[in-house]
Each structure stands twice: as structure tokens, then as C-alpha cells.
One Martini backbone bead per residue (centre of mass of N, CA, C, O) as a GRO file, in nm:
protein
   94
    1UNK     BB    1   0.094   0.036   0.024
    2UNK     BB    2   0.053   0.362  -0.040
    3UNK     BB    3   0.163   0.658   0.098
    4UNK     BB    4   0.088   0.957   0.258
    5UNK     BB    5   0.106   1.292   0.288
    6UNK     BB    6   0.142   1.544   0.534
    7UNK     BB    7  -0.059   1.816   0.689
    8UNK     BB    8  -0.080   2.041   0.960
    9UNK     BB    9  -0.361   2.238   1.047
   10UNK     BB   10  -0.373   2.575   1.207
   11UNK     BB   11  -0.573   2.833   1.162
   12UNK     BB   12  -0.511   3.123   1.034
   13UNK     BB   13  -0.414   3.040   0.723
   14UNK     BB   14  -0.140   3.004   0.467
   15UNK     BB   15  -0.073   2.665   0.261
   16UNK     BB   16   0.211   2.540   0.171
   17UNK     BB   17   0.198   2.205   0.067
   18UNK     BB   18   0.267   2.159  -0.234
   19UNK     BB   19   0.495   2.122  -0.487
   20UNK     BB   20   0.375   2.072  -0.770
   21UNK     BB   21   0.269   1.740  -0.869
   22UNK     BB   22  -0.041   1.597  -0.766
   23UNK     BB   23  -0.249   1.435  -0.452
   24UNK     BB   24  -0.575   1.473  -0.333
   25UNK     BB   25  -0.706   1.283  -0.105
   26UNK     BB   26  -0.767   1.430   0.200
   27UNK     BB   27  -0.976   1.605   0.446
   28UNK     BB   28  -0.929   1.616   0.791
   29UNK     BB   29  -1.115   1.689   1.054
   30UNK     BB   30  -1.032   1.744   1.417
   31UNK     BB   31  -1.131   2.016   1.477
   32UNK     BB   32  -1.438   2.225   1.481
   33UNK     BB   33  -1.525   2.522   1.365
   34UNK     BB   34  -1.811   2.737   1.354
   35UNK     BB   35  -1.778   2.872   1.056
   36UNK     BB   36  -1.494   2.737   0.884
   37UNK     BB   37  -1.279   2.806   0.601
   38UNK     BB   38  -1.207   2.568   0.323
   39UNK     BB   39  -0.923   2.667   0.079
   40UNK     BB   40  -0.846   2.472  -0.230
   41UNK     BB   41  -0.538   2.476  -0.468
   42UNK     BB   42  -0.422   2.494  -0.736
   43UNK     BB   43  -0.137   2.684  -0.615
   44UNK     BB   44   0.119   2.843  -0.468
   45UNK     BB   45  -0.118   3.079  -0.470
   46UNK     BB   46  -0.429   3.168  -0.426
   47UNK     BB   47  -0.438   3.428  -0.628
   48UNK     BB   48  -0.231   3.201  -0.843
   49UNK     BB   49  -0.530   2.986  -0.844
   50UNK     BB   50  -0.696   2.727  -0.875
   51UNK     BB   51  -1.005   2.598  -0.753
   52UNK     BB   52  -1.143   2.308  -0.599
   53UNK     BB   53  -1.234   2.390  -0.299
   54UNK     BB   54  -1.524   2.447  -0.049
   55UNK     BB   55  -1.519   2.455   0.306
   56UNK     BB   56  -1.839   2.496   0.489
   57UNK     BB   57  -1.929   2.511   0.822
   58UNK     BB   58  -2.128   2.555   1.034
   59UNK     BB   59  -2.303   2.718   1.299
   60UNK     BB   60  -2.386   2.427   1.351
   61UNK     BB   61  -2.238   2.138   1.500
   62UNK     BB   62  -2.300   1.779   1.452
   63UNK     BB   63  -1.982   1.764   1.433
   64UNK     BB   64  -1.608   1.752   1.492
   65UNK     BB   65  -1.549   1.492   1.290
   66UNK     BB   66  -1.379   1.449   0.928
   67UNK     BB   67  -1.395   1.299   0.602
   68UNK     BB   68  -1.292   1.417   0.300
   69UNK     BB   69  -1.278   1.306  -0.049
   70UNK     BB   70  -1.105   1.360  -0.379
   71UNK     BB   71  -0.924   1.227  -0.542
   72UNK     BB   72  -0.723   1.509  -0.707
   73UNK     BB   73  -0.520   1.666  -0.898
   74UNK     BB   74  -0.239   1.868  -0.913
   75UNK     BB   75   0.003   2.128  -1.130
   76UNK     BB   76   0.134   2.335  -0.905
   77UNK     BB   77  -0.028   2.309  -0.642
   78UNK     BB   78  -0.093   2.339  -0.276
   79UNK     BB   79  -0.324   2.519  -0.149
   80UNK     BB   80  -0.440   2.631   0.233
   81UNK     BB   81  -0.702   2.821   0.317
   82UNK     BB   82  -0.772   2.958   0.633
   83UNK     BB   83  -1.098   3.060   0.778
   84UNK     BB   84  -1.269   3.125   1.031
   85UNK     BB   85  -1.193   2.998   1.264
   86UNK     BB   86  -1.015   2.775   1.212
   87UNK     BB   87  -0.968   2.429   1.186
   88UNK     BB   88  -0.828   2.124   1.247
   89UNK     BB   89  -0.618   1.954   1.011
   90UNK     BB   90  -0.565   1.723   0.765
   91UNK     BB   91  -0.403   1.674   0.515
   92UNK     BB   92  -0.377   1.438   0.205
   93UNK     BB   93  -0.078   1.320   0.006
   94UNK     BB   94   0.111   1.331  -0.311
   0.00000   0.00000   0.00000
């Protein structure tokens, strides 16, 4: 079994996750907080990235713990933009 790269993100921040063509696994939340925005690009930075997805929490939580899986390429890298008081998450990737 292949295994992946992972990066756990905390905190409202933008992160490059991995630069270069790979593959977005899945992301799971660790820890959920209410209303907290998580945006997904193929590309170096935010600005200069094509969109993936955006995952948005509710605002009454009905569990604290999930994982979505996208299993989807991207060709220039990975970044996550955390925002509105961001959960816990875990990327994995390769």
C-alpha cells in the first residue's frame, strides 16, 4: 500500500501544502469550529491558483470530526487557505 504526505494545519493561515503535481487524498477535520472556511487551490499562492473547493462548517456543529475525500490531481501545487476562525485539519496528499 502507497502511503501519503500529510501537513496538519491549525489557525487561520494560508499554506503551501506541496509544490509540483500531485494528488489531494482527502482532508479531515480534527477538530471542527463553527462557521470556519476552508479553501482549497491548485497553485503556488491563493491569488495565482485555480480553485479546487471550498469546505464551509456550519454554524451549529453537528459533529466535531469528519474526513472528505477528493482523490483529484492538481499540476502547479497544493495551498490551503484557513479562515473564519479555522479547525484543525489534516491534508494528505501526495
Amino acid at each position: 500500500m502507497e502511503s501519503f504526505n500529510f501537513s496538519n494545519i491549525t489557525g487561520t493561515t494560508t499554506t503551501l501544502v506541496s509544490s509540483g503535481e500531485g494528488v489531494l487524498h482527502n482532508i479531515t477535520i480534527n477538530k471542527a469550529v463553527a462557521s470556519s472556511v476552508v479553501t482549497i487551490y491548485d497553485g503556488l499562492t491563493a491569488a495565482a491558483g485555480t480553485k479546487i473547493g471550498t469546505i464551509t462548517l456550519p454554524g451549529t456543529l453537528l459533529r466535531s470530526q469528519d474526513t472528505l475525500t477528493y482523490d483529484v490531481t492538481f499540476k502547479v501545487g497544493l495551498t490551503i487557505v484557513t479562515a473564519s476562525g479555522a479547525s484543525d485539519i489534516t491534508v494528505s496528499y501526495k
